[in-house]
C-alpha positions in Angstrom: 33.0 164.8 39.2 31.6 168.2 40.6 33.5 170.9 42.0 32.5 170.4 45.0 33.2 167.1 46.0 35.5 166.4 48.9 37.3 164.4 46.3 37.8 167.1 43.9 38.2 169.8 46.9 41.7 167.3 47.8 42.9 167.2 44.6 43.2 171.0 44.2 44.4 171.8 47.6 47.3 169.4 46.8 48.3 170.7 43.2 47.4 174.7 44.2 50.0 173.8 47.0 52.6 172.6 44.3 51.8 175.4 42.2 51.9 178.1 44.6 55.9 177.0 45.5 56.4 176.4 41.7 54.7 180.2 40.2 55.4 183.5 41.8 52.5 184.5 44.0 51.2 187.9 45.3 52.6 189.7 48.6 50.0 189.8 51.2 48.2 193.5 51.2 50.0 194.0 47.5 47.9 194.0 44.1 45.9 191.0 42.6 47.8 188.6 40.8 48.0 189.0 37.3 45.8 186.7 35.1 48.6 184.7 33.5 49.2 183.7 37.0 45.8 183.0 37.6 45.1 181.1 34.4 48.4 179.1 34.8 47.5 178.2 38.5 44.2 177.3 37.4 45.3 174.7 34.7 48.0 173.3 36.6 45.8 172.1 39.9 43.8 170.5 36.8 46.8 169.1 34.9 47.8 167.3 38.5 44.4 166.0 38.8 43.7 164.8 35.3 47.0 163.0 35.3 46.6 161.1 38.8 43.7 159.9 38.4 44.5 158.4 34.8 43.1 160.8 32.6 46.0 161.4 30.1 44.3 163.5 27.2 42.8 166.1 29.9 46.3 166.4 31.8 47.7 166.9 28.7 45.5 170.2 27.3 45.9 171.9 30.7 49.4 171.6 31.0 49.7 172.6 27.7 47.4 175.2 28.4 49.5 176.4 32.0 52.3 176.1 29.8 51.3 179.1 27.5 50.1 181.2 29.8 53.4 181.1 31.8 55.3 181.9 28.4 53.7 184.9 28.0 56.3 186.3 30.9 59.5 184.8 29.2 60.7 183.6 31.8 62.6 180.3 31.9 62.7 179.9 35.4 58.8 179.8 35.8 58.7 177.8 32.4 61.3 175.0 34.2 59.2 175.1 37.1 56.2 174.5 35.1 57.4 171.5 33.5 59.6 170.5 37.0 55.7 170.3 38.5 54.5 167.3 35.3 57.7 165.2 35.8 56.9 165.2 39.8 53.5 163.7 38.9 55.7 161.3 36.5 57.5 160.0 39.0 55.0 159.7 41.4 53.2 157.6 38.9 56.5 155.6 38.7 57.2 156.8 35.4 60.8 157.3 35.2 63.2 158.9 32.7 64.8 162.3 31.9 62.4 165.6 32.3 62.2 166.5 28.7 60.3 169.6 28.6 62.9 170.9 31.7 66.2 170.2 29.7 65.9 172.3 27.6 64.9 175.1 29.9 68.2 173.7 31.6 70.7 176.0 30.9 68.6 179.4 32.0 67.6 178.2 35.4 69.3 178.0 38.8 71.2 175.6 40.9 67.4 174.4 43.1 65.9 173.9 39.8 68.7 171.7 38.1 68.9 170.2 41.5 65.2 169.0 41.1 65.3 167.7 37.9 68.4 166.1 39.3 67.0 165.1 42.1 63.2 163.4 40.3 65.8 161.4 37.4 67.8 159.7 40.5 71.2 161.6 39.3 71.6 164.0 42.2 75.4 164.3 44.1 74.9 164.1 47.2 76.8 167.7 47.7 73.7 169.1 46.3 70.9 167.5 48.2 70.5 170.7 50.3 69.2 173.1 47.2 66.0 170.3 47.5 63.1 171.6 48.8 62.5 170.2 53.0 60.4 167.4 52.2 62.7 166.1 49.6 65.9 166.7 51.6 64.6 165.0 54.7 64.0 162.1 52.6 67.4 161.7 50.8 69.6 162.2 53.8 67.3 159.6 56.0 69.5 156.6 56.5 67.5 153.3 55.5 66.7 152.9 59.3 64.9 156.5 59.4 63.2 156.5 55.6 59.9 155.4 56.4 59.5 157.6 59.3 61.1 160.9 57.0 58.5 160.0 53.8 55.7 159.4 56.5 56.4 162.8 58.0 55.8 164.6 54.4 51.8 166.1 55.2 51.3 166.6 51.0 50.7 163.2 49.4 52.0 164.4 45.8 55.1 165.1 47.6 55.0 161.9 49.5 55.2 160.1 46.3 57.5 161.7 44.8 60.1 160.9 47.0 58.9 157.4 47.4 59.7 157.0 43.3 63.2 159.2 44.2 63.5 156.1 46.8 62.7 153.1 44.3 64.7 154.5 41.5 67.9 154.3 43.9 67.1 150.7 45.3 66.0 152.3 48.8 62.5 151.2 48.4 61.5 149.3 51.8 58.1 147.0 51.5 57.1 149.7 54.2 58.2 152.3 51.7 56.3 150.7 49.4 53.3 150.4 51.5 53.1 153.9 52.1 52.9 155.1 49.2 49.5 152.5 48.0 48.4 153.6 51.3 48.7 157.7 50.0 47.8 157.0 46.7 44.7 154.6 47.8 43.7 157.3 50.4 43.6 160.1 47.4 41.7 157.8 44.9 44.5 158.8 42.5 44.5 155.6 40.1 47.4 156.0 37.8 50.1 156.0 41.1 48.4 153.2 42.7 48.0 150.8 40.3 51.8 151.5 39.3 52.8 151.2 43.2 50.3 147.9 43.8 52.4 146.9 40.4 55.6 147.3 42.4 54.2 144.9 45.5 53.2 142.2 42.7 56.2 142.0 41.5 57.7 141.6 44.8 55.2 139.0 46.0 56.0 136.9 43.3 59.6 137.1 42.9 59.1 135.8 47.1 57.2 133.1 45.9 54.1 134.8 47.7 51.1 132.9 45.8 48.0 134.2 48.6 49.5 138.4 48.3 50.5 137.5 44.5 46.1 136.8 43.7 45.2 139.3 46.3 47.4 142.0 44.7 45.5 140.9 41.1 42.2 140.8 42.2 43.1 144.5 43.9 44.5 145.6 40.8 41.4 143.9 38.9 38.8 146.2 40.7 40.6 149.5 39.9 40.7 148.4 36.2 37.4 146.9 35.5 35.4 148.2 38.5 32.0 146.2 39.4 
């Protein structure tokens, strides 16, 4: 894929836009950002990219890589946030389960970034939805009525997705819900969240009994698999 495809051009605007809340940047009119923060930028927006669109083994040497080059400041906070960024793409992707590289980290960091991690394994109190950053809040104080219309209001599509998998850890998980966030990851071309969220309607469709979605889901699922 070249650089300079529209494709590629969405891609990084979403993960520089995690990255940027995630890495200290530089104050307007103040000096260039150092290269560490540069470097770990850089790899991150790939990390994000690799690992939506399936590519595990390339997600895997950029984080790594991002990960280094934010050690070299020693700080656990930006080290947290680093790994706080991976497990949101996990759970967009519908991959559930503690955020490993962030536990340890644990211990150093402050309430927001507990909060997170919290917040992406399904464990947060309720008392501490307010350290979460807007998108996220809005989303966890919607009552069932208003969720669709709080997750549709979130403009990043990462984000979106990450509190659509928040949603279906807790049992919240609407068909529209669900809809959404096929639509966001369709709309993004990013493969591994789509083909885990068009798994989630499947299973729906046939537990309903719903032979016609049930083998149009497949065939869906089919094409993004083994395209023609």
């Amino acid at each position: 894929m070249s650089d300079r495809s529209p494709m590629f051009q969405r891609w990084r605007a979403t993960a520089l836009t995690l990255a940027a809340a995630l890495l200290l940047t530089a104050c307007a009119g103040g000096p260039p950002p150092p290269d560490w923060q540069l470097n770990a930028r850089a790899s991150l927006d790939h990390a994000v990219a690799a690992y939506l669109r399936g590519d595990s083994r390339v997600a895997q040497v950029e984080f790594d890589r991002a990960r280094a080059e934010v050690a070299r400041t020693g700080r656990a906070d930006l080290l947290a946030r680093a790994e706080l960024l991976r497990c949101a793409a996990r759970v967009a992707s519908l991959e559930f389960g503690p955020c490993e590289g962030f536990e340890p980290l644990r211990p150093d960091t402050a309430a927001p970034e507990q909060a997170y991690a919290d917040h992406l394994a399904g464990q947060l109190p309720p008392a501490q939805i307010a350290l979460l950053p807007p998108a996220q809040r809005a989303v966890a104080v919607a009552t069932d009525g208003n969720t669709e219309a709080a997750l549709q209001a979130i403009a990043d599509p990462v984000a979106r997705l990450v509190a659509a998998g928040v949603l279906l850890q807790g049992g919240r998980a609407s068909p529209a819900v669900i809809s959404q966030a096929v639509d966001t990851a369709s709309a993004q071309g990013w493969r591994r969240p789509l083909l885990a969220w068009l798994g989630v309607q499947l299973q729906r469709a046939e537990q309903a009994g719903d032979v016609a979605a049930a083998e149009r889901l497949r065939r869906r699922i089919g094409w993004i698999q083994s395209p023609p």
